[in-house]
Backbone bond lengths (Angstrom), bond angles and torsions (degrees), N, CA, C in turn:
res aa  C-N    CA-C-N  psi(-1)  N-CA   C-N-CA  omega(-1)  CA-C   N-CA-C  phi
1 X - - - 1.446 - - 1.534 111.35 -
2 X 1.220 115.01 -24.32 1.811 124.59 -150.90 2.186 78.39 -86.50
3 X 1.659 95.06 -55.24 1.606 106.84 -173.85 1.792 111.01 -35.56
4 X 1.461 97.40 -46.82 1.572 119.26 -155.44 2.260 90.11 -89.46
5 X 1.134 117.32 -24.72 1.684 87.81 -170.69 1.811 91.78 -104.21
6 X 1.734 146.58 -3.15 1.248 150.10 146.37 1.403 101.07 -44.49
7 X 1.652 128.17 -63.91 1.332 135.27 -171.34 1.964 103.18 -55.98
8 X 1.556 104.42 -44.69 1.555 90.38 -174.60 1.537 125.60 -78.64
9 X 1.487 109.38 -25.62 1.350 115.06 147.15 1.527 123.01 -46.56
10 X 1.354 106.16 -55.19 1.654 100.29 -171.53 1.129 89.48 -62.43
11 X 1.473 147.88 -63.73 1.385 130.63 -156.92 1.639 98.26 -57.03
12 X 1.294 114.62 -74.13 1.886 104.43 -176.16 1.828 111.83 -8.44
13 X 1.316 84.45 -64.86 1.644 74.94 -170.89 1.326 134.64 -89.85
14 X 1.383 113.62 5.58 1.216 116.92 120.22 1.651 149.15 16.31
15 X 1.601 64.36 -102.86 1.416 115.07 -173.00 2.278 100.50 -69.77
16 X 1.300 100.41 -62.11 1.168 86.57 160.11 1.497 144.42 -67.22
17 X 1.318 124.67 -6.36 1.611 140.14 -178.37 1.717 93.58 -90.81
18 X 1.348 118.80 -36.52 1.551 107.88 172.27 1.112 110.15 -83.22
19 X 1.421 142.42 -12.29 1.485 141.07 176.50 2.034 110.61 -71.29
20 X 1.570 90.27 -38.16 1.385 99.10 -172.41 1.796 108.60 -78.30
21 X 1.086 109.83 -20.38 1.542 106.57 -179.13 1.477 112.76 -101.19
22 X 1.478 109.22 -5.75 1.654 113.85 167.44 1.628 114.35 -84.76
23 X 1.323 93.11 -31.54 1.461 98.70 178.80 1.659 125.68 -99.88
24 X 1.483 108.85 19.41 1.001 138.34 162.37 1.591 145.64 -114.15
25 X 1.638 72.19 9.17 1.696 104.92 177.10 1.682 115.99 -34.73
26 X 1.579 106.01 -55.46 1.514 113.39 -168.76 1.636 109.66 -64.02
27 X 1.423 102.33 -26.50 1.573 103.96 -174.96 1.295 105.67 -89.83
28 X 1.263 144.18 -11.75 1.285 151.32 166.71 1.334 109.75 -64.84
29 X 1.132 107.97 -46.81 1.380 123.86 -163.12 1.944 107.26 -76.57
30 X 1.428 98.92 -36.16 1.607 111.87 -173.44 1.319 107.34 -56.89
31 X 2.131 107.59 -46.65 1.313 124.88 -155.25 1.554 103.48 -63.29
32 X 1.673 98.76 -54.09 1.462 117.67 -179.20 1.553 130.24 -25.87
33 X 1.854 95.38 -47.46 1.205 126.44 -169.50 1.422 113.85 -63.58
34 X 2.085 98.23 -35.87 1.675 94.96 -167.86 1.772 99.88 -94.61
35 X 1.083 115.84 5.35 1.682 115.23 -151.45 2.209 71.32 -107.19
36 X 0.832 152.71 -57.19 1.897 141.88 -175.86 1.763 92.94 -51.84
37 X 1.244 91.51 106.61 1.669 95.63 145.51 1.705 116.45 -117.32
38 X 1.303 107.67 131.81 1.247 125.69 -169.67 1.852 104.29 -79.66
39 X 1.228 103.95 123.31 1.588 119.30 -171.71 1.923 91.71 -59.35
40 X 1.494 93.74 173.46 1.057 115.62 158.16 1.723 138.00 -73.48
41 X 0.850 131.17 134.47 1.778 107.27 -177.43 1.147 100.31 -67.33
42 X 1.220 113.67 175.32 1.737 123.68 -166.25 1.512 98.29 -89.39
43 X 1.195 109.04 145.92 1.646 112.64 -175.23 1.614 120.01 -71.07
44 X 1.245 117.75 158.22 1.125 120.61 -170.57 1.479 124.88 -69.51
45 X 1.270 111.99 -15.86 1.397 100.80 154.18 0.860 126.42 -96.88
46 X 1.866 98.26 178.85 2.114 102.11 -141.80 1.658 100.16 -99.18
47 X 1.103 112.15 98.80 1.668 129.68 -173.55 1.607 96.42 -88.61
48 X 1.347 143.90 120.26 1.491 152.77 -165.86 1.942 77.70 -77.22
49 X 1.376 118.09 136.16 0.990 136.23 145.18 1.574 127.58 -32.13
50 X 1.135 130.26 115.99 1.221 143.56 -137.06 1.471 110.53 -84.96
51 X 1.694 121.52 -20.08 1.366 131.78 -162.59 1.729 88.47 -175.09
52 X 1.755 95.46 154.25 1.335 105.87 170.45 1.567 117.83 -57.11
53 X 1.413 133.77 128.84 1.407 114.85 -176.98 1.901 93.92 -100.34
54 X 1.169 132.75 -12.36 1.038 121.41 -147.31 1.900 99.23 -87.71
55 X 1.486 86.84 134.04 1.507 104.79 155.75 1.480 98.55 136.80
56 X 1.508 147.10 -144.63 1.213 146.91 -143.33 1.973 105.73 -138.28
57 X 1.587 89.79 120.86 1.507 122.59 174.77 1.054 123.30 -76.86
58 X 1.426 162.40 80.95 1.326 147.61 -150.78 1.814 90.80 -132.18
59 X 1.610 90.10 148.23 1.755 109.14 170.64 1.584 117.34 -27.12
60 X 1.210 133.95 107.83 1.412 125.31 154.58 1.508 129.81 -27.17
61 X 1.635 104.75 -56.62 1.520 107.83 171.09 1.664 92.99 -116.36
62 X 1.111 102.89 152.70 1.800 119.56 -176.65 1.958 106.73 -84.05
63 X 1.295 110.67 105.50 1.365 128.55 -165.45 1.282 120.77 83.14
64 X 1.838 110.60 15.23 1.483 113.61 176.39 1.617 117.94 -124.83
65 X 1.624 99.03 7.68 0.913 112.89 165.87 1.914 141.83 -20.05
66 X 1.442 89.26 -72.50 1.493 79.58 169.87 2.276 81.14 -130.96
67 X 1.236 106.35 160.04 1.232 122.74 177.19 1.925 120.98 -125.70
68 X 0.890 133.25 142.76 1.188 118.23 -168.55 1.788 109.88 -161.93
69 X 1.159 131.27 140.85 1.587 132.30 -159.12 1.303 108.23 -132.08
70 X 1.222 113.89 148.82 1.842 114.65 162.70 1.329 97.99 -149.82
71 X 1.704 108.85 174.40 1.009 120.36 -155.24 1.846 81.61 -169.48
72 X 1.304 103.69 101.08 1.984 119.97 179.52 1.550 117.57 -125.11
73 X 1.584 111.35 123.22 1.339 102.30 -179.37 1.739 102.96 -75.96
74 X 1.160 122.95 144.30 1.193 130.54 -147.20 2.025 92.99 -152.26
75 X 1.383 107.76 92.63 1.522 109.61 177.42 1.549 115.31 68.37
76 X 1.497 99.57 -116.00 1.118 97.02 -179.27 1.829 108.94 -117.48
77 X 1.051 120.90 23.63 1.596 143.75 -166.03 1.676 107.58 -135.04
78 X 1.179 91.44 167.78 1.826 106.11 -167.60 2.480 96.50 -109.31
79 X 1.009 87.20 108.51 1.662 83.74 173.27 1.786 117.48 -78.19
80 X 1.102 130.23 114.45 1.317 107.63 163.80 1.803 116.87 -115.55
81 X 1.234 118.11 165.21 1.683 112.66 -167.79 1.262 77.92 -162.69
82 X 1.886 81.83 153.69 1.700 120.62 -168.55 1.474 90.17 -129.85
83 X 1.345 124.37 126.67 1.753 108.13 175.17 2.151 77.18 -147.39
84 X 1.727 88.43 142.73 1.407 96.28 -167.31 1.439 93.35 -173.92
85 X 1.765 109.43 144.73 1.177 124.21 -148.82 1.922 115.70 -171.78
86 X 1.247 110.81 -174.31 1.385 111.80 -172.10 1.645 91.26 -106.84
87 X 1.293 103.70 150.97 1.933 122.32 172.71 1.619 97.64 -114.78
88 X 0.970 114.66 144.53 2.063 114.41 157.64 1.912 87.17 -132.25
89 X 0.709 122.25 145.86 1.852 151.69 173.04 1.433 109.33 -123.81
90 X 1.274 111.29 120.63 1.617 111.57 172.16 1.444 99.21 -140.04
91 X 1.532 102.54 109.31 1.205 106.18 163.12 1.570 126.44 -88.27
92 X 1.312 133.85 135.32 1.360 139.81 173.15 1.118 112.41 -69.86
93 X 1.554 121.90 -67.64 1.156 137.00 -136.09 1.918 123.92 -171.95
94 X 1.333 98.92 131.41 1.686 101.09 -146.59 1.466 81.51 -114.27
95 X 1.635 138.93 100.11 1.855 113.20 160.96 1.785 86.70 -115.14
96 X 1.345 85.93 152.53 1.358 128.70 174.42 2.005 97.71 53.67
97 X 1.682 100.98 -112.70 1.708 80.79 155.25 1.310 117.52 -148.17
98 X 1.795 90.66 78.89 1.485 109.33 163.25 1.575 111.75 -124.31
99 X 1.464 120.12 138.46 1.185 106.29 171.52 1.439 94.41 -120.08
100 X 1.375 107.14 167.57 1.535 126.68 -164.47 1.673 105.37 -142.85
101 X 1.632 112.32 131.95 1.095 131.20 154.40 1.346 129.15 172.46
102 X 1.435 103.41 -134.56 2.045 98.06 173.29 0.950 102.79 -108.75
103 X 1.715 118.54 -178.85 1.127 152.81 -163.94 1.705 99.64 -161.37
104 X 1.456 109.38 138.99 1.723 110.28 174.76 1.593 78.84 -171.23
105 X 1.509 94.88 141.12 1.391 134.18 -173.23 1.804 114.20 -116.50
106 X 1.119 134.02 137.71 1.396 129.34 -163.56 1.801 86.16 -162.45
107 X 2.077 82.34 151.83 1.733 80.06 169.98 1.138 118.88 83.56
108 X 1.396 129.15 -17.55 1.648 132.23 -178.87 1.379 108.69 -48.01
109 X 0.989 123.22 116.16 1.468 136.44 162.81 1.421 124.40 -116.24
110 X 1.341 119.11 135.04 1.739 93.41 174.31 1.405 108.33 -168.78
111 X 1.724 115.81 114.87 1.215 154.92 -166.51 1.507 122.68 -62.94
112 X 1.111 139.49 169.84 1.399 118.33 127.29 1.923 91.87 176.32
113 X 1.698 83.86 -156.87 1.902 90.47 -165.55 1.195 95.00 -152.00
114 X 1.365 132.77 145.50 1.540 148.06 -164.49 1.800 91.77 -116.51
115 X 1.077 124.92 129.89 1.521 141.45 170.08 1.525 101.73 -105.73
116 X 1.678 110.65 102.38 1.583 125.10 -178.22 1.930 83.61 -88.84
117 X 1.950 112.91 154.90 0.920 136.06 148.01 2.224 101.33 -47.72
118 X 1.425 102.26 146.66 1.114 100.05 -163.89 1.592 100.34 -85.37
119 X 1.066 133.11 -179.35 1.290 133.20 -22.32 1.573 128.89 -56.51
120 X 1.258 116.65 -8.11 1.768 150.43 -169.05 2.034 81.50 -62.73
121 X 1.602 93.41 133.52 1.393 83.82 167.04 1.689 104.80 -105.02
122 X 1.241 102.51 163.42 1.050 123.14 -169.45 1.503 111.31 -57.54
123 X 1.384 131.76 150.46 1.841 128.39 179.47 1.155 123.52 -96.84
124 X 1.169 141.77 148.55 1.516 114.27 -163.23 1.986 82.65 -131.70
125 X 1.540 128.10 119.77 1.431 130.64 -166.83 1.731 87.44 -89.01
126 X 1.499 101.14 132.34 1.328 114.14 -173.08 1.865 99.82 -76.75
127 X 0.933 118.94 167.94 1.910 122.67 -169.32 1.100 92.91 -84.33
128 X 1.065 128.62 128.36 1.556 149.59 145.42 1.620 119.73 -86.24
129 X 1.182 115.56 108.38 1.659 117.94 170.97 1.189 114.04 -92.86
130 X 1.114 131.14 147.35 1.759 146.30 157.19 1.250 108.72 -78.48
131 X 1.009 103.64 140.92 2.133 105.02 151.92 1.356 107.79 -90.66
132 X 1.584 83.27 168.13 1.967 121.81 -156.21 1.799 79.38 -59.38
133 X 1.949 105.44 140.05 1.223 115.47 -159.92 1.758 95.86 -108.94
134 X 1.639 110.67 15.05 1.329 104.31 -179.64 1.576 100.52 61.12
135 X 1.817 108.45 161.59 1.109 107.65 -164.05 1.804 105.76 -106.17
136 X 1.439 100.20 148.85 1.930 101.40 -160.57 1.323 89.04 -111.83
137 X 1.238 112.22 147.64 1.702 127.32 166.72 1.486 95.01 -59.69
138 X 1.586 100.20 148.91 1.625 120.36 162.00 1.422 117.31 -131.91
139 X 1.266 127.92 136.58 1.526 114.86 137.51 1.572 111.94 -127.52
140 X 1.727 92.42 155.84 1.921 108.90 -151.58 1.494 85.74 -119.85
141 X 1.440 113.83 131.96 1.618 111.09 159.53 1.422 103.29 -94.76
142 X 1.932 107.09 131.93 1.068 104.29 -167.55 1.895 92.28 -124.39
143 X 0.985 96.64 142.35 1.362 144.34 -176.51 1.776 124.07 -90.42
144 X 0.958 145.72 80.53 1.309 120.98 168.60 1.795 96.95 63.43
145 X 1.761 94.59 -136.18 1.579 99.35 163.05 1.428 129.18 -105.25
146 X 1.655 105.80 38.47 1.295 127.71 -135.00 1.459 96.90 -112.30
147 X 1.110 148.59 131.14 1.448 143.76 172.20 1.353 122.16 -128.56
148 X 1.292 129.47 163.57 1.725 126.45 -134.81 1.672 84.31 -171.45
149 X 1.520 131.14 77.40 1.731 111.26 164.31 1.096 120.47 -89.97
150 X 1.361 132.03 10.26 1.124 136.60 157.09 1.482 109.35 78.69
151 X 1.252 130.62 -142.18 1.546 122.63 179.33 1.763 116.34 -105.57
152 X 0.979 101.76 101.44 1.901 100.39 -170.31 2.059 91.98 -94.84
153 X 1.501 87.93 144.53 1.252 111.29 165.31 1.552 138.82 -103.65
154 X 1.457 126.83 97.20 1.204 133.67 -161.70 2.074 116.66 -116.34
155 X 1.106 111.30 91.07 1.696 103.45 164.75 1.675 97.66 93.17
156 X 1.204 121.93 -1.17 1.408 118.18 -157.25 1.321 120.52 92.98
157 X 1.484 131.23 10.74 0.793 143.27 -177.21 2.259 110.64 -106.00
158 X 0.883 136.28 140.56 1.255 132.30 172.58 1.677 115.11 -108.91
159 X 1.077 124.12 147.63 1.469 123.91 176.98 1.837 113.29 -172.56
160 X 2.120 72.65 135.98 1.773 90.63 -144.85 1.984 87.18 -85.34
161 X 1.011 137.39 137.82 1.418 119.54 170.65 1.992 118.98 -131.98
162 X 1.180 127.25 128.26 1.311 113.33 151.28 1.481 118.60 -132.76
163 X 1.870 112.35 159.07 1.189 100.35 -169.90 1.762 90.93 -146.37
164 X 1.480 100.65 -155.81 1.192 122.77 174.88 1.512 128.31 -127.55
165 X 1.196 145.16 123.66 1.641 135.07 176.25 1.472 113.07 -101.98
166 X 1.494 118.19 168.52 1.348 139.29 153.21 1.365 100.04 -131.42
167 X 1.700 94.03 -169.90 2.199 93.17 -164.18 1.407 77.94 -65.25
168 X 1.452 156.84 -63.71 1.382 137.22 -129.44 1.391 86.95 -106.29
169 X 0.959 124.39 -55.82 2.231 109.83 -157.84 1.050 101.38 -107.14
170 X 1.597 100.83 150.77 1.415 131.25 -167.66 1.814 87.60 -137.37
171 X 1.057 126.18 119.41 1.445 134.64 133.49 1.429 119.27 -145.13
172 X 1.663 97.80 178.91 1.387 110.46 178.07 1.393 94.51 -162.95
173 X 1.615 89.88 -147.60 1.897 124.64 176.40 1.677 115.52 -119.42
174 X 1.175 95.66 151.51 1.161 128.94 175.82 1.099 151.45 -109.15
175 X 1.407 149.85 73.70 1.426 145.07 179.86 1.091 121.37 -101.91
176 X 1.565 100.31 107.92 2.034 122.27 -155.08 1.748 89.07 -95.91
177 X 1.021 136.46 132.34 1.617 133.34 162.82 1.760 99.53 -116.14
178 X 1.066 104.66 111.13 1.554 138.20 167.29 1.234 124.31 -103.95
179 X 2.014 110.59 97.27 1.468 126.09 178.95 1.531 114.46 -7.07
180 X 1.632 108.00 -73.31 1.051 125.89 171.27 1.719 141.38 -20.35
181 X 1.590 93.05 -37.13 1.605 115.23 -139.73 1.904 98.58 -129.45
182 X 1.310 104.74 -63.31 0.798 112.80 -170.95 1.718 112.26 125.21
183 X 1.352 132.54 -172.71 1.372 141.39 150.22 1.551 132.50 -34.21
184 X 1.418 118.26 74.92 1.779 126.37 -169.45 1.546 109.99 -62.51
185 X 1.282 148.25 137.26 1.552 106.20 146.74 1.813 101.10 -123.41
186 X 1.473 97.83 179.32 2.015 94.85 -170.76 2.058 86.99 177.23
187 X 1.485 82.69 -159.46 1.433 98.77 -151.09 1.926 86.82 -117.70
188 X 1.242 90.01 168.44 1.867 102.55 160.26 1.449 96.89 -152.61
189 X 1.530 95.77 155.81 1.889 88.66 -178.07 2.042 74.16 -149.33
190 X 1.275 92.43 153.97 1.566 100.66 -171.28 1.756 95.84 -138.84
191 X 1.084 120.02 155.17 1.756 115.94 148.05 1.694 109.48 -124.53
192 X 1.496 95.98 164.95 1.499 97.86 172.79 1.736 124.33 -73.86
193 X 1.368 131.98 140.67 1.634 117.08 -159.45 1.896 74.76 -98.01
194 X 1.271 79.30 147.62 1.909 82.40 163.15 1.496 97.95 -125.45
């Protein structure tokens, strides 16, 4: 009995520590938002690229690829959304310091919850996924280890990005603007596939 009421506690709380961070979504989401600071673009002079970039970028974690948050006043309620997904990067070809290739996005999903003035309960926006957006031409001004992709176009969606690499990681930031939604921003973290 002693075995069996430890086990129903541990589950209780649990069960309540995941209640409190589901239902704390919007404030997660707020914190998130102010804690991404978006780098600088790489400076205008021509710094030779720091490491080979060429060959293929894929998601670090699989559906954690790139991540991205908002937070929209929406009527008379506060909107917030989580939309997060897979990146692949294929670079061709790096001259002087431009590199050139694709970009294809998979996995897009993106969540969120509307906070009504009370007594109104709150909305919870069911996940919406996209399909695979096929792969889009890129070119990256590269910098040192400094990167600049300028504004890529995906689904109707636009997204401004710069980051940083080593031989294996490539990340940065993100500011996804979604018709829908409004202005997202978040992270992408990529590694090199060998």
């Amino acid at each position: 009995m002693q075995k069996y009421t430890k086990f129903l506690w541990g589950f209780l709380g649990v069960a309540i520590g995941v209640s409190a961070i589901i239902m704390s979504q919007p404030e997660f989401i707020k914190e998130k938002m102010k804690s991404i600071i978006t780098p600088k673009p790489p400076i205008d002079n021509v710094l030779t690229p720091a490491r080979d970039l060429r060959g293929t970028w894929e998601s670090s974690l699989s559906g954690k690829g790139i991540q991205v948050y908002g937070s929209f006043t929406t009527g008379p309620g506060t909107t917030t959304v989580y939309e997060n997904g897979d990146m692949e990067l294929i670079i061709d070809s790096v001259t002087n310091n431009v590199a050139v290739g694709k970009v294809r996005y998979t996995n897009l999903c993106v969540t969120g919850q509307t906070v009504l003035p009370k007594p109104m309960p709150s909305v919870k926006i069911p996940q919406k996924c996209t399909a695979d957006s096929g792969y889009n031409p890129i070119t990256i001004k590269v910098s040192g280890s400094r990167l600049d992709f300028g504004t890529v176009k995906v689904s109707g969606a636009t997204a401004s990005m710069q980051g940083n690499f080593t031989s294996d990681i490539l990340s940065g930031t993100a500011t996804v603007t979604i018709p829908a939604y409004g202005a997202l921003k978040g992270e992408f973290h990529l590694s090199r596939k060998w």
